[in-house]
N, C-alpha and C positions, 0 to 999 in steps of 0.2 A: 836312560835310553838316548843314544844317537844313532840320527839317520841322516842321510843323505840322497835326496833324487833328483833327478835330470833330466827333463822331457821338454824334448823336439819339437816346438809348435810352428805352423807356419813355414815360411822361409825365412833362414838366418835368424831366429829367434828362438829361447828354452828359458823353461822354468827351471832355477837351480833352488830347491828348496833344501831347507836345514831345518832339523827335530832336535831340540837339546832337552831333557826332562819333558816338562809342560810348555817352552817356548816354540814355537814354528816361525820363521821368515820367510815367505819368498822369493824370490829377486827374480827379475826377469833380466836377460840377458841379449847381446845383441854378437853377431857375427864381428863385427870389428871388431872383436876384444878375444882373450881368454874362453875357452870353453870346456866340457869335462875333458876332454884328452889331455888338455895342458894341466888339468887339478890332479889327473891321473900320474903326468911326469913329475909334476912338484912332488907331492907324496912319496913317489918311489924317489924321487933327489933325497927328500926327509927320512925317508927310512934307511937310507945309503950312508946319514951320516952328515947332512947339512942341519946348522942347528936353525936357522932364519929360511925359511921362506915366503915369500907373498907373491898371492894372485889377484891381479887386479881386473875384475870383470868388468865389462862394460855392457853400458846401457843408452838410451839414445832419450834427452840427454841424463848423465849421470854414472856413477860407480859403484861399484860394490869389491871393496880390499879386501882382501882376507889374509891374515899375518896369522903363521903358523910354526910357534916356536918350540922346539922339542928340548925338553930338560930330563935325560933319562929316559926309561920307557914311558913317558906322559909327553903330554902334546898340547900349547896352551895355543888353544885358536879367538881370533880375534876375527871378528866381521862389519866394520864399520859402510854404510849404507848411506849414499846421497844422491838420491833423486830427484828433476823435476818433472811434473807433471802438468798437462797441460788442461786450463778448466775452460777455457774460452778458444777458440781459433781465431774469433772474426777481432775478438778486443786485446788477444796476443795474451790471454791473463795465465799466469804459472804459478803452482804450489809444487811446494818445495818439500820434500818428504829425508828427514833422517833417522835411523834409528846404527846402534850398534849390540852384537851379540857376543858374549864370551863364554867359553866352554874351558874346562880340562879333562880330559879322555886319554884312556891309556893308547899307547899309537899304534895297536893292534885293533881297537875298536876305531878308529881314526878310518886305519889302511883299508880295512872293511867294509865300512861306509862307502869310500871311495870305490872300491873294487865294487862294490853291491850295483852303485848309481850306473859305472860304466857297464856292468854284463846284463843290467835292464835294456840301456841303450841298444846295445847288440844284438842282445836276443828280441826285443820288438822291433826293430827297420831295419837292423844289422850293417853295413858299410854302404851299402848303395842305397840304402834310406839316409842315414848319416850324411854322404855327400850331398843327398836330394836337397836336403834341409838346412845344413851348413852353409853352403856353397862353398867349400872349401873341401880339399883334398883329405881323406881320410890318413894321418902320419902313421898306422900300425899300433900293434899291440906289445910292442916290446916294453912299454912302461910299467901294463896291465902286469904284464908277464912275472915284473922282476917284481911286482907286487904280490904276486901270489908265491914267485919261490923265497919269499921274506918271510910270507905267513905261512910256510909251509915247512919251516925249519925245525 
C-alpha cells in the first residue's frame, strides 16, 4: 500500500503524510517552502518524462527532500527528514530529529497518491480554504489536470 495525504492545519502550516506497506511519516510543513500544488506539478513533470525530480519541503526549523526517480514505469522515491525541535524556550535547548524513507511504486500508484492528496484538499476547504491557509495564491489545476489525462490513457 501507498498513500499520500495532506491537511491544512492552522495558518501556513499542513501535515504531509506518507504510508509505505507498514511504515507512516509525517512531516509537518511550513508556507515558506513547497506545498502539495508544487508535489502536484513535479509528479505531472515526472510523468511528462523527467527522470529526477526533487521537492524540498520546508519546515521551521528543518526539511523534508524528497527525490523521485523514475526508471520505466516505477518510481524510486526517497524522503530524507531533518528536523529540529525545540524542548526548552527559556534554556534555548533543541532536539534534533532525523529519519529517511524509501519506496518503489509503480508511477501510476505514485500519480494516484498524489492526485488522491490533492482532490481531498479541494473537496474539504477547496480554493478559498486553500488561500485561507496557505497564504498564498491558489496557481490552478492545470497540473492536477495533466495528472488525471496521464492516468486516463
Amino acid at each position: 500500500m501507498f498513500r499520500i495525504d495532506y491537511e491544512l492545519r492552522g495558518t501556513g502550516w499542513a501535515y504531509l503524510t506518507v504510508t509505505h506497506d507498514d511504515v507512516t511519516r509525517r512531516m509537518e510543513v511550513s508556507y515558506i517552502g513547497p506545498d502539495i500544488l508544487d508535489l502536484v506539478w513535479r509528479t505531472a513533470q515526472l510523468l511528462d518524462g523527467m527522470p529526477l525530480i526533487t521537492v524540498e519541503f520546508e519546515t521551521e526549523p528543518g526539511e523534508h527532500l524528497w527525490t523521485m526517480r523514475r526508471e520505466g514505469e516505477a518510481v524510486h522515491l526517497t524522503i530524507e527528514s531533518s528536523v529540529s525541535h525545540m524542548i526548552d524556550a527559556e534554556a534555548d535547548t533543541w532536539e534534533d530529529e532525523a529519519w529517511s524513507l524509501t519506496a518503489t511504486v509503480p508511477l501510476t500508484v505514485l500519480a494516484q497518491a498524489v492526485l488522491a492528496a490533492f482532490d481531498t484538499v479541494m473537496d474539504t476547504i477547496g480554493v478559498a480554504g486553500y488561500e485561507k491557509h496557505w497564504v498564498h495564491p491558489f496557481s490552478g489545476t492545470a497540473s492536477a489536470d495533466a495528472i488525471r489525462a496521464w492516468l486516463a490513457r
